[in-house]
Structures are given as structure tokens and as C-alpha cells.
N, C-alpha and C positions, 0 to 999 in steps of 0.2 A: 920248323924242323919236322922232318920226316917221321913218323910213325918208327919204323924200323932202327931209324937212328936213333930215336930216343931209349932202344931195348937192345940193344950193339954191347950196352955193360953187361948184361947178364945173357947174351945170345949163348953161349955154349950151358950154361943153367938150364934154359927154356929148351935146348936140342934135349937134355937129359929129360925134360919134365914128361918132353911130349913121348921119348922112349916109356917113360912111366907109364901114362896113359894107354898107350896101346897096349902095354905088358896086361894093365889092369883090367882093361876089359874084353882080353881075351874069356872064352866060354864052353865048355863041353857040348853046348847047343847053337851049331853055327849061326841059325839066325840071329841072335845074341849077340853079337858080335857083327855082325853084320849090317844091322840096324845102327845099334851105337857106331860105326866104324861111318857112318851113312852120314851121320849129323855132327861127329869130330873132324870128318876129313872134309866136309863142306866150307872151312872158312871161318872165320871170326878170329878176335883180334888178340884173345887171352892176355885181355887184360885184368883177369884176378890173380889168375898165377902169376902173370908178370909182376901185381903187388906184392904179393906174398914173396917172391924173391928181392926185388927193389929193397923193400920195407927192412927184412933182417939183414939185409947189406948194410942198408945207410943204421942199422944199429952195430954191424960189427964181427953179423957170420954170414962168411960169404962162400962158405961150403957147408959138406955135411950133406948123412942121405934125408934128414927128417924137413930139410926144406923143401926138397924135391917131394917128399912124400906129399907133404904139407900143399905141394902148390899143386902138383897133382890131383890132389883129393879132392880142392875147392872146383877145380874145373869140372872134373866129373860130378860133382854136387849138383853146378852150375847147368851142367849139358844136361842131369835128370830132369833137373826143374824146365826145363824149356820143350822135354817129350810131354810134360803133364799141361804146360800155358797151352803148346799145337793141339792140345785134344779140346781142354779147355775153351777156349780158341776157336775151334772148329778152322784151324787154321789152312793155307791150302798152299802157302811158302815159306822155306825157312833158309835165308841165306842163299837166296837165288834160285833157290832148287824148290822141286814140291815136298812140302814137309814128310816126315813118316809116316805122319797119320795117313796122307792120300795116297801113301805109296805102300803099305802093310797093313792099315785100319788101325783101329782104338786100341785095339786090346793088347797086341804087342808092342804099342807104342806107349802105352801105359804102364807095363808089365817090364818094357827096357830101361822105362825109366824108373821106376822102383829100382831094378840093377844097377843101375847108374850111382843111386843116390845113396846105395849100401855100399859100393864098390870107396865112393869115395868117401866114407864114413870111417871105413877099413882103413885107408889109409892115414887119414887124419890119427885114428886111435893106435897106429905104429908107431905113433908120434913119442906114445910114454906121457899125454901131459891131458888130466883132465881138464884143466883149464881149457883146453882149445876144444875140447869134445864141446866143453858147457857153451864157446862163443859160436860154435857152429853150431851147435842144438837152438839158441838163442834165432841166428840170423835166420835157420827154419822156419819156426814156429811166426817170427814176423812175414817170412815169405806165404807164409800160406792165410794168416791175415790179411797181409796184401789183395790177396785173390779174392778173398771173404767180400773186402770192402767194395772190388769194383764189379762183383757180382750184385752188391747192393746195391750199388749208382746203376746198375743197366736195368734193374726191377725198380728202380725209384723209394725202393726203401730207405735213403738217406739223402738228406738235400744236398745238392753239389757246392760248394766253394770254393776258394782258393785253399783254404785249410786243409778241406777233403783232397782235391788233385794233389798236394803235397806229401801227404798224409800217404795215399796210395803211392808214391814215388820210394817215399820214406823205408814202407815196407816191402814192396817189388826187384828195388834196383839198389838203394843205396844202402841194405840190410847186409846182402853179400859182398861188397865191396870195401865196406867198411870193416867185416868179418876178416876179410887177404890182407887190410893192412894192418889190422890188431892181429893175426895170428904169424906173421912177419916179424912185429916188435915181439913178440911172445917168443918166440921161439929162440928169438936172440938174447934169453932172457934182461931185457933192456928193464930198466925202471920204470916206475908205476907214470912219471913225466910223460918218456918214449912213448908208454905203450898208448898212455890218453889222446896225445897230438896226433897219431899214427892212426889213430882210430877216427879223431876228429877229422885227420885228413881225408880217410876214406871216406867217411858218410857224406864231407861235403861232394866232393868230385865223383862221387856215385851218385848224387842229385841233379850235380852240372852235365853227368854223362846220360842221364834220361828225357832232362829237361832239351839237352841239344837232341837227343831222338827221337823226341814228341813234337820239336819244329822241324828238322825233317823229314817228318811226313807230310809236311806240307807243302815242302818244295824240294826236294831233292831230286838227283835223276836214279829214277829207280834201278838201271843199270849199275849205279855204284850205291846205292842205299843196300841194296842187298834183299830188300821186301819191297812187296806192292806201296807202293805211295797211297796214302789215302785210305789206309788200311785201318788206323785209329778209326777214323771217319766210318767209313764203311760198318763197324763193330760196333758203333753210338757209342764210341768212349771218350766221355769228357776228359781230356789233357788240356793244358793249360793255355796252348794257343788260340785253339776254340774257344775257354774261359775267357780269358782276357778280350779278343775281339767280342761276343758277345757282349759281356761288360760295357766294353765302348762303341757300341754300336745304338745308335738311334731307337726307341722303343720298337717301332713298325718293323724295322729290319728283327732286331732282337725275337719279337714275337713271330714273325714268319720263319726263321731259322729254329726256335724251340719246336714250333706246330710240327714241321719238316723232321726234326730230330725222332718227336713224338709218334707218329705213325708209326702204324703196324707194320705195313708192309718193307722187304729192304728199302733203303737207298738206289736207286737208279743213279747214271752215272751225270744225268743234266742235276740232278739234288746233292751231288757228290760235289761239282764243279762250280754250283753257283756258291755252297756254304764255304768252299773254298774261297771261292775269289773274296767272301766274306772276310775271311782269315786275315789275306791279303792285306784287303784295303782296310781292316782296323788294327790293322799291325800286329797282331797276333805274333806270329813268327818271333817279328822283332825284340817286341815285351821279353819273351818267353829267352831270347838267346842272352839277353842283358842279363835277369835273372842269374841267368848259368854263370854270368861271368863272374858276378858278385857270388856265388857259390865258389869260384876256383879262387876269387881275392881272399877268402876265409881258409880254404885249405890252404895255400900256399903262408898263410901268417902264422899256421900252428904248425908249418915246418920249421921256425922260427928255432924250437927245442930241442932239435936234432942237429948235429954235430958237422960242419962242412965238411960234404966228400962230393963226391963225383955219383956216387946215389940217391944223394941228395937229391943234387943238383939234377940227374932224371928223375926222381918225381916233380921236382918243382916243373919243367918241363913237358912232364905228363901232362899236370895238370893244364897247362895253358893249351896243350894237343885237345883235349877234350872239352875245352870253351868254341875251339878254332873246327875244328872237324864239318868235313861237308859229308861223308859217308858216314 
């Protein structure tokens, strides 16, 4: 099933969300606007807000302006955090396009993205419901742990594992997503049941959804991936396809791809290409997509709690979109 059709239930929700969005970051300082308008109107799939709407449907409020607020707010959360990864990052594409940072510098790409991340703070807190202030103050503070930890893995301040790549995943990707579908059940004020399963289901398919974009990077066509391929690679970020192929890779091999990792100097594109075909041949990719999938069999069982409808039935559908996905 198509992408598109799986979000056909709430498509006039998501036309009002993204009215929100552009309402909200309008700014008395064109650039301001300009920039944010630069990296919402670039593409992506909004898929938090589409939680956030899904999630209080399949509990039972399938209107009202505090969901729109709600799902509005996470996106623009979401778009801040991603001007702070590009700088971060030293990034030089985002969604096909050259990031902000290559195209206005640090500082205002830094600077939009603090606006971003108030803008959608504002919104959330229109909401009337500390609760969802404290889940989204929560999924913050993990996102910017996230960061912490894989600045620690690229200065080797912590040995890398499978625990650790999880771990970083844990905090990066499946903090906010897990956040749209507990502030989804929340809003609908659902039982303490709803709101756990809803939550469970996000964390897990916010893991399934990084783990399928940490393989591809490793093969996808960059044309529809949206980012450089090989762009993990290029940064020495251990993700878990690299993990796992290493792992299974012969010592000799193992130790020339560390040594390779190791250097100072970048990556060249023949170092880029051989650790690749590395990948490849110990199935890396592979591993890493199975993983994902046993991630959406776990969300899809804690929808178990929630009530047959037709929202349901698009998240349980999400989730198998986000095992299956090549872009």
C-alpha cells in the first residue's frame, strides 16, 4: 500500500496541519520565514503529525483545533531539531536540496532553528494539558542525549555495540515518534491502557523507521532516498549495518575496515566503496532490515488494546509501510 493511501483517513486533518504550520512560522523578520519555509516546503513524509492525528482518531477524537495544534507543534519540534543535526552535521543536503546551513551559514540556521522549536513548544502549550508539555520536554532532553552519545562514538569516548547503535536510535528517532503517538492517545484523553500501547507502538516503529534508514544508506538510489548515500559512512557513524557486517566479517577483513574507519584523514570515495561492498557481502543491510521488521511485529501486537476502526487499521498498515519502504 501506497504511502499516501495509508494517510487518505486523515488527509483533510494533515491539509489543516500544514495550514497551521505555515500560519506558525510566519515572522516579522523575512528571513525567518524564509529559511523555515526553505526546509518545510522541501519534502518529507510527516509522519509525526500524521501520528498524532492517526493515534487520537483510533482513541476516538477525530476533530477539534488541539489536535491540529498538537500535530502541528511536533512537526515544527521535529524541523528545529534537523536545522541543529545540519549544523551539527556539517551537513551539505537535506531532502534533496543543499541544507540551510550551505545555503545561509550556521548561525541563522541555528538561530531558525531555536524558532522552530519554540514555535512548536507554543503550540503544544495551546494545548491546555501539562502532561503533553512534560512528554514533549521528555522526548527533548532524550533527543539531545542522542547527540551527546554519537558525538562520543566519533571521539571514541565510548566503545561501540550493538547496545550503543540502539541506544543512539532509542534517543535520535524513536524519542519523537513515540512522543506523536502518546500525545495522540493523550489528547483523546484515552486510558492509562491506550495511552501505554500507543506509546509502545510508536517507540517501536520509530526504531523500525531509523533502522530501515541506516540500510538505506547503503543501498538505496539516492535520487529517491532524498540524501547522499553513504553519507552515514562518510561521517564514521557506526549504525548498525556497518555493526553487524563487521561482526561477521573475517578478522583480517574486520581489522582493515576498523584501521580504514580509524584514520584521520576523510574517507575517499575508493574507502567509501570498498567498506561498502563490505556491507554488502556480510549482509549488513540484510540483518539490519529483519531487525526492523521484528520491531513493527512488536508495535503492531500492542495495537492489540485499541479498539477496531479504520485508524486502527492505518496504523497497523503504517507500521508494515515503514518495515517495506525503499525511500
Amino acid at each position: 500500500m501506497e504511502f499516501s493511501d495509508i494517510l487518505e483517513i486523515i488527509h483533510p486533518s494533515l491539509a489543516e496541519t500544514e495550514r497551521k504550520i505555515d500560519e506558525s512560522i510566519k515572522s516579522d523578520v523575512p528571513l525567518v520565514y524564509e529559511i523555515a519555509r526553505y526546509l518545510l516546503g522541501g519534502g518529507g513524509k510527516r509522519i509525526r503529525p500524521s501520528l498524532v492525528l492517526l493515534s487520537s482518531a483510533a482513541c476516538g477524537l477525530t476533530d477539534g483545533k488541539n489536535r491540529i495544534a498538537a500535530a502541528a507543534g511536533i512537526e515544527l519540534f521535529h524541523a528545529g531539531t534537523l536545522f541543529h543535526d545540519d549544523v551539527v552535521d556539517q551537513a551539505e543536503f537535506r531532502r534533496g536540496n543543499a541544507s540551510s546551513n550551505m545555503v545561509w551559514g550556521n548561525k541563522p540556521t541555528v538561530l531558525v532553528g531555536d524558532f522552530m522549536l519554540a514555535r512548536g513548544l507554543e503550540l503544544i502549550y495551546s494545548c491546555g494539558s501539562l502532561e503533553l508539555l512534560r512528554v514533549i520536554s521528555r522526548a527533548s532532553s532524550r533527543l539531545a542525549e542522542g547527540h551527546v552519545l554519537e558525538i562520543m562514538s566519533e571521539r571514541k569516548m565510548i566503545e561501540i555495540s550493538e547496545d550503543f547503535c540502539f541506544s543512539v536510535i532509542d534517543h535520535k528517532t524513536a524519542a519523537l515518534i513515540e512522543c506523536s503517538t502518546e500525545t495522540g492517545a493523550l489528547l483523546a484523553n484515552s486510558s492509562n491502557g491506550a495511552v501505554k500501547a500507543l506509546s509502545h507502538y510508536g517507540h517501536n516503529i520509530g526504531i523500525a523507521f531509523q533502522l530501515i534508514d541506516d540500510a538505506l544508506d547503503y543501498c538505496s538510489e539516492e535520487n529517491k532516498f532524498g540524501k547522499k548515500t553513504g553519507q552515514d559512512l562518510a561521517e564514521r557513524k557506526m549504525t548498525l549495518p556497518l555493526y553487524y557486517s563487521i561482526e561477521n566479517s573475517p578478522k583480517d577483513v574486520r581489522r582493515k575496515v576498523i584501521e580504514t574507519l580509524d584514520k584521520e584523514d576523510d574517507l575517499d570515495s575508493s574507502e567509501i566503496a570498498e567498506i561498502t561492498e563490505v556491507v554488502s557481502h556480510y549482509r549488513g543491510v540484510d540483518i539490519t532490515k529483519q531487525r526492523a521488521k521484528e520491531f513493527v511485529v512488536e508495535a503492531k501486537k500492542s495495537l492489540d488494546a485499541i479498539a477496531k476502526s479504520d485508524y486502527k487499521e492505518s496504523l497497523d498498515n503504517l507500521a508494515d509501510y515503514v518495515a517495506e519502504r525503499n525511500f
